[in-house]
C-alpha positions as CSV (number, residue, x, y, z in Angstrom):
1,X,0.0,0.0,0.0
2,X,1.4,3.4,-1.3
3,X,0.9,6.5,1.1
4,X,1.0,10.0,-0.3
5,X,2.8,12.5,1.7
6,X,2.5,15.9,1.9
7,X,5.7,17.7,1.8
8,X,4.4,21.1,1.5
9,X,5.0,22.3,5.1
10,X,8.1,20.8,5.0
11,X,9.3,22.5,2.0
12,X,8.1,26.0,3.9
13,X,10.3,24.6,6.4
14,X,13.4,24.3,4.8
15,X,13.0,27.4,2.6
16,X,12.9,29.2,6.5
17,X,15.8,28.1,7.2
18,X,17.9,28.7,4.3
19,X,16.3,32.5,4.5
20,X,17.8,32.9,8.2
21,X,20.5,31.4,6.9
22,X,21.2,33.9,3.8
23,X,20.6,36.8,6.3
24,X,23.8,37.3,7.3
25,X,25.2,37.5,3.6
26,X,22.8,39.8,3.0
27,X,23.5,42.1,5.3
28,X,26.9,41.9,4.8
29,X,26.5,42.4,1.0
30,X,24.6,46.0,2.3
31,X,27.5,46.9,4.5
32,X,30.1,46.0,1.4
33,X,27.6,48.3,-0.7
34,X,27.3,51.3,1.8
35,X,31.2,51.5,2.5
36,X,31.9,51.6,-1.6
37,X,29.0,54.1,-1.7
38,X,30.8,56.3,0.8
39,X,34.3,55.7,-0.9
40,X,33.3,56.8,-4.0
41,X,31.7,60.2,-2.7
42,X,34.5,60.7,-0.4
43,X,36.4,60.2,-3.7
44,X,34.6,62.8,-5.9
45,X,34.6,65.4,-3.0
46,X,38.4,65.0,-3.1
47,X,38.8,65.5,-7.0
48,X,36.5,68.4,-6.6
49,X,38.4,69.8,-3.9
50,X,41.8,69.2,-6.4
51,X,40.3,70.7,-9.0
52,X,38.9,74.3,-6.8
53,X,42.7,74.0,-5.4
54,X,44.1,74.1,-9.3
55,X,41.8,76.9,-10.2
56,X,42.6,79.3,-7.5
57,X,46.2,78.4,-8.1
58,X,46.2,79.3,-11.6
59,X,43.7,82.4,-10.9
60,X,46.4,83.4,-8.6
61,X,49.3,82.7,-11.1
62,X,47.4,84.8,-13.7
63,X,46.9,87.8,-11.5
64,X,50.4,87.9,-10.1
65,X,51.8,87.9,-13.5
66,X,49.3,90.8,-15.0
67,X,50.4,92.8,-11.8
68,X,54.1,92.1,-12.5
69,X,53.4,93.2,-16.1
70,X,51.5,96.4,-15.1
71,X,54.5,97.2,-12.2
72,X,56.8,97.1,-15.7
73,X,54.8,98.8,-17.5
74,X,54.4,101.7,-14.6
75,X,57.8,102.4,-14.1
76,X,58.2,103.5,-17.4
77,X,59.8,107.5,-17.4
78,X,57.5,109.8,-18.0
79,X,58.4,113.1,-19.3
80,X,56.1,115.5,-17.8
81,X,55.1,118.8,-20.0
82,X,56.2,121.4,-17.4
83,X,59.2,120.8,-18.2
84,X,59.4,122.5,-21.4
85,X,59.8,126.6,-21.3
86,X,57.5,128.3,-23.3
87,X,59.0,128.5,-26.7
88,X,57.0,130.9,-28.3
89,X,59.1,134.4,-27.6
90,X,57.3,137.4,-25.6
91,X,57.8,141.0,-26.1
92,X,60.0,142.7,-23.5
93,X,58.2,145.2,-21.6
94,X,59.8,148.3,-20.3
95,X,57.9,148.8,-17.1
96,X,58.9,145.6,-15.7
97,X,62.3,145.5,-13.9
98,X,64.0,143.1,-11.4
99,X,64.6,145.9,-9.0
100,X,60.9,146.7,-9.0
101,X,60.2,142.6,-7.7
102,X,58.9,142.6,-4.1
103,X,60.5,139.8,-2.0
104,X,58.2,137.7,0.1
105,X,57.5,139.2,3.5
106,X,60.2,137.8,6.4
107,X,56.8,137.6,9.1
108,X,55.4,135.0,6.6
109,X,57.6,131.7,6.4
110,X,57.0,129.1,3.6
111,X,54.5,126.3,4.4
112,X,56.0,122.4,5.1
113,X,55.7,121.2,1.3
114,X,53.1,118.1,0.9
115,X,55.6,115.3,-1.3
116,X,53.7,112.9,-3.2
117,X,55.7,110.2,-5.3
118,X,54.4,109.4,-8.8
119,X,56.4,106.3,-10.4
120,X,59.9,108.5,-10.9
121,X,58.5,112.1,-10.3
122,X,58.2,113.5,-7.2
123,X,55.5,116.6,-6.6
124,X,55.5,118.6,-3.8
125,X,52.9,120.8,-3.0
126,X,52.7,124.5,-0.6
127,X,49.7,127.1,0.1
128,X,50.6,130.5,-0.9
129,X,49.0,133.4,0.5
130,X,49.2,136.4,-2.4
131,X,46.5,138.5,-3.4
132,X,44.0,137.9,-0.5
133,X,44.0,134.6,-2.2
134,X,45.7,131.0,-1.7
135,X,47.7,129.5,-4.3
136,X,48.6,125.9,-4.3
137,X,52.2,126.2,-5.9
138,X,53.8,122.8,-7.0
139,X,57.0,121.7,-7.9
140,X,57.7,118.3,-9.9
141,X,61.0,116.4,-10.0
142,X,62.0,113.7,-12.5
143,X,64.2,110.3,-12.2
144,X,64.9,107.9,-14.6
145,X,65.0,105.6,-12.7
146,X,64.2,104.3,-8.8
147,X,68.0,103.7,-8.1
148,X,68.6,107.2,-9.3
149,X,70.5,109.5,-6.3
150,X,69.3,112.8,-7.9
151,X,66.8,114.4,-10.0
152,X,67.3,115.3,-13.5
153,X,64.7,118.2,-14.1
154,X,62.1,120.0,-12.8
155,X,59.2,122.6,-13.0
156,X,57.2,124.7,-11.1
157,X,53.5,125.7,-11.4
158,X,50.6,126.7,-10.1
159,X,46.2,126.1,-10.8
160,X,43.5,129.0,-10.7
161,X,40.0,128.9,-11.6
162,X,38.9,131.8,-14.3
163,X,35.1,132.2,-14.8
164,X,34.8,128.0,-13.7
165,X,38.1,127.3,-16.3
166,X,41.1,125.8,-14.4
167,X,44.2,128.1,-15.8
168,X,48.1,126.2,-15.4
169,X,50.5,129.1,-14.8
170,X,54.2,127.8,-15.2
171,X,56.3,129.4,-12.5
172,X,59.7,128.6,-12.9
173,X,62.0,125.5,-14.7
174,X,65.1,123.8,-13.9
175,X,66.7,121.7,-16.0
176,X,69.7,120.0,-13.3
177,X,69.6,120.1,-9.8
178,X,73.0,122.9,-10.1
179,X,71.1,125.2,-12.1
180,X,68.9,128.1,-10.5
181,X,65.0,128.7,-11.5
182,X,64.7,130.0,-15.0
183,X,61.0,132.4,-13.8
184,X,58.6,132.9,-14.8
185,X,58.3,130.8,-17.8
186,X,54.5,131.2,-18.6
187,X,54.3,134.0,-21.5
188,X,52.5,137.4,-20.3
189,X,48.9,136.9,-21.7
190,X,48.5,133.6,-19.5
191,X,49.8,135.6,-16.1
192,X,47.3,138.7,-16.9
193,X,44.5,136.0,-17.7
194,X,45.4,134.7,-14.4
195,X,45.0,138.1,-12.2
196,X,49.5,137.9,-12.1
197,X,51.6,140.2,-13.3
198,X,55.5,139.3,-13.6
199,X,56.2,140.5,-9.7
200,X,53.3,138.1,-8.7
201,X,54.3,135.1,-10.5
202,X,58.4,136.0,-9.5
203,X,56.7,136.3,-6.0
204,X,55.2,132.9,-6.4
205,X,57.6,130.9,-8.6
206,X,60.1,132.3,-5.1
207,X,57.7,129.9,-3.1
208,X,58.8,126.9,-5.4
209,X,58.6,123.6,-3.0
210,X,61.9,122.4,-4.5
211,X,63.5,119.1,-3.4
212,X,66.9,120.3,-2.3
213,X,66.9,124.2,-1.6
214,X,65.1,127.0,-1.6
215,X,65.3,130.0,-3.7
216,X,64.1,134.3,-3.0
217,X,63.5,136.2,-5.8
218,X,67.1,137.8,-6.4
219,X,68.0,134.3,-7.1
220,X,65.6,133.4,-10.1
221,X,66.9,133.8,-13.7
222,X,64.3,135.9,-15.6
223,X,64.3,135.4,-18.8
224,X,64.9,138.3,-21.6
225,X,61.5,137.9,-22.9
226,X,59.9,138.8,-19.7
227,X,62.9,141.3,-18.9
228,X,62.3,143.2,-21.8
229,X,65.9,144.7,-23.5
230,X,68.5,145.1,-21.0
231,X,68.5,148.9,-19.4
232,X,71.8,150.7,-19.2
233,X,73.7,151.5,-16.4
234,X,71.7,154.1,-14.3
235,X,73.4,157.2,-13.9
236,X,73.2,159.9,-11.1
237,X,72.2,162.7,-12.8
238,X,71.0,162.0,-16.9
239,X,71.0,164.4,-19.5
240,X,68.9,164.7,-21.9
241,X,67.0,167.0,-24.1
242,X,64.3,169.4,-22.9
243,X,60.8,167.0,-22.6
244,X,58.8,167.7,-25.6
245,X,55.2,168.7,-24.7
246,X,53.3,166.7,-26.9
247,X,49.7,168.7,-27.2
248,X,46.6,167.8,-30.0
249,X,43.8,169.6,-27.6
250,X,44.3,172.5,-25.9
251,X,42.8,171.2,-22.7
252,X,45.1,168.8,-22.0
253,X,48.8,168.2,-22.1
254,X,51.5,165.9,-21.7
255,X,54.9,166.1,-20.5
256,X,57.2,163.5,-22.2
257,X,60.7,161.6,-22.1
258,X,62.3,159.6,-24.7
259,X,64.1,156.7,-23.3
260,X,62.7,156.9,-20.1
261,X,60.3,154.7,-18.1
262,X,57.7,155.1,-15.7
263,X,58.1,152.1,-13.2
264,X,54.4,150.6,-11.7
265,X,51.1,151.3,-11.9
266,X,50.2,149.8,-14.1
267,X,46.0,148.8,-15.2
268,X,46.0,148.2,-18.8
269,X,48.3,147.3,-21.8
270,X,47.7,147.6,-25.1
271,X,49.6,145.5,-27.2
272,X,50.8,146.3,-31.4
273,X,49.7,149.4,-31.1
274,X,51.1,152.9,-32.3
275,X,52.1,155.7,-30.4
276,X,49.8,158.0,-30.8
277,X,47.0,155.5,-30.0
278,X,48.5,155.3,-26.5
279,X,48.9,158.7,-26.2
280,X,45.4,158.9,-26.8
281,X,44.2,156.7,-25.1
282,X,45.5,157.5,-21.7
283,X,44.3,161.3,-22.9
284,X,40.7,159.7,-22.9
285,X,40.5,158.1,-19.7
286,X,40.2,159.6,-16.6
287,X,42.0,156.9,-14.4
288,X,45.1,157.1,-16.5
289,X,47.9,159.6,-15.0
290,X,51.0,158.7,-17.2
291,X,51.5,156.0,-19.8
292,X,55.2,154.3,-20.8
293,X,55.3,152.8,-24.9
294,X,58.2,150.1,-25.6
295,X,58.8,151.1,-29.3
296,X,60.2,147.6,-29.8
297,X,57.3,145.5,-29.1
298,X,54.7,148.3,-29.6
299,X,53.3,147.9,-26.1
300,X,51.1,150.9,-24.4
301,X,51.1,150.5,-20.7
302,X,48.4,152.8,-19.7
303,X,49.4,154.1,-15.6
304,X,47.1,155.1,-12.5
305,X,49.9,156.7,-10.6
306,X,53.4,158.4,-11.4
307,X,56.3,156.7,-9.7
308,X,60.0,157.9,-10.4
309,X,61.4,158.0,-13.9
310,X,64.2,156.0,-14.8
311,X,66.5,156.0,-17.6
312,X,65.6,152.7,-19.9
313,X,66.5,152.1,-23.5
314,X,63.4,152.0,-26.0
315,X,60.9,153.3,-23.8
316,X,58.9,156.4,-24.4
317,X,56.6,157.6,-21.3
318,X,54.2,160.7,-20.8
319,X,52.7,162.1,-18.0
320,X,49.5,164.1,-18.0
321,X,50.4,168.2,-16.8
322,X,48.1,167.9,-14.1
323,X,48.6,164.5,-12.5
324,X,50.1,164.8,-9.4
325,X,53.4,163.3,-8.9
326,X,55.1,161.2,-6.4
327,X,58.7,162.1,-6.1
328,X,58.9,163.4,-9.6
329,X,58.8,167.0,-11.2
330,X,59.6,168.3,-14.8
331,X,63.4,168.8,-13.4
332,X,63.7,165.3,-13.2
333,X,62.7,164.7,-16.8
334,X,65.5,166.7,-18.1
């Protein structure tokens, strides 16, 4: 007799057991799969933090080397444009004589200069008191190089504001540290456009912040353009003819001098003009007392007071009969 088992349950059984069984693999298979999951993000953080490290490095390596380029390229010599005198020739005028320059007042010492280093030129800076106004006067200084012991030239100027228009007087030039100021150097329609006349901008160009000494105005060089043609040696007593009485209305008259010159006061010049028009022209105005007319460059400075005449080639000079006179009279004129 057959009998039929059933080997269900025991078939549930054994598939139990080998499940328990397998557990442990399993979870060591998860632990195997966790740990290569961490390695390999551990991994690309690490080649991510390589690569950030590489790209600051060469970021770094760029901008070092376009800062070692632009260092170069800064230390280049630059010549500045001060330092260049006015080429362009000015007419000598008669009425302006080194004698006649004012020196700076002792009771007023020179401000501490402000230095500022600009690649190979040095600027120094001073406040000027002139005019009942301040002046910033500065002085530049050129090396050609860093290692250089001394500088090779330098200027002197000075900034004003005109109507809102900044005007850049130049003061004074040197062109080696042995030579004294050549002043002023800017021509004679920049100075007037400026409120200066030549004893202003002598007065300021004296103020000069330069790097080794300092300079009064009996030391600067003026040059023969602002000098006007040399006078001759004055003389105690000069002779000369009677004055000629120059008269075209019968109201008014004018005593006159031939090579003589009537030192300051002056308000107004007329340039390339003839001498009649100056003599009419300070025969027209009120203000004007005397005039002086430099025949060579046809100048007409037109005067509000009379000072004392002086003997000086090329100049012509009249004074009005009835303007009173300040240490002058007709004896004096001949």
């Amino acid at each position: 007799m057959q009998v039929r088992h059933d080997t269900s349950l025991l078939e549930k059984a054994i598939e139990q057991v080998l499940l328990r069984a397998s557990i442990p693999a399993l979870q060591a298979q998860a632990e195997a799969l966790e740990r290569t999951n961490k390695a390999v993000a551990i991994r690309r953080i690490a080649s991510g933090a390589a690569i950030a490290l590489v790209a600051i490095g060469l970021g770094l390596g760029i901008k070092f080397a376009l800062d070692r380029n632009l260092t170069f390229a800064g230390r280049e010599p630059q010549i500045h444009a001060e330092v260049r005198p006015d080429p362009t020739p000015q007419p000598p005028s008669p009425s302006l004589r080194p004698e006649n320059i004012s020196a700076p007042r002792p009771d007023q010492p020179p401000s501490q200069p402000e230095i500022v280093t600009t690649n190979f030129t040095k600027f120094a800076n001073r406040q000027v008191d002139l005019l009942g106004r301040k002046w910033t006067v500065s002085a530049g200084h050129h090396f050609d190089n860093e290692a250089d012991p001394s500088w090779k030239h330098a200027w002197c100027y000075t900034m004003t504001e005109v109507n809102g228009v900044e005007v850049k007087v130049e003061l004074a030039n040197r062109v080696t540290p042995a030579a004294k100021p050549i002043a002023p150097t800017a021509n004679l329609a920049t100075m007037q456009h400026a409120g200066l006349d030549i004893n202003d901008a002598l007065n300021l160009a004296s103020q000069c912040p330069w790097d080794d000494k300092e300079f009064s105005v009996v030391d600067l060089q003026v040059p023969p353009s602002a000098k006007g043609p040399k006078p001759l040696p004055p003389v105690s007593q000069p002779q000369l003819p009677a004055p000629t009485v120059l008269q075209t209305q019968p109201q008014q008259e004018f005593v006159a001098a031939d090579e003589f010159d009537i030192p300051g006061g002056d308000y107004r010049v007329e340039k390339e003009v003839p001498l009649e028009l100056c003599t009419s022209l300070c025969r027209s105005e009120a203000q004007c007392r005397a005039y002086t007319y430099n025949k060579t460059a046809r100048w007409c400075f037109l005067k509000d007071r009379v000072g004392e005449a002086q003997r000086f080639v090329g100049a012509f000079s009249g004074m009005k009969k009835t303007a009173p006179t300040a240490g002058v009279t007709s004896g004096e004129w001949r």
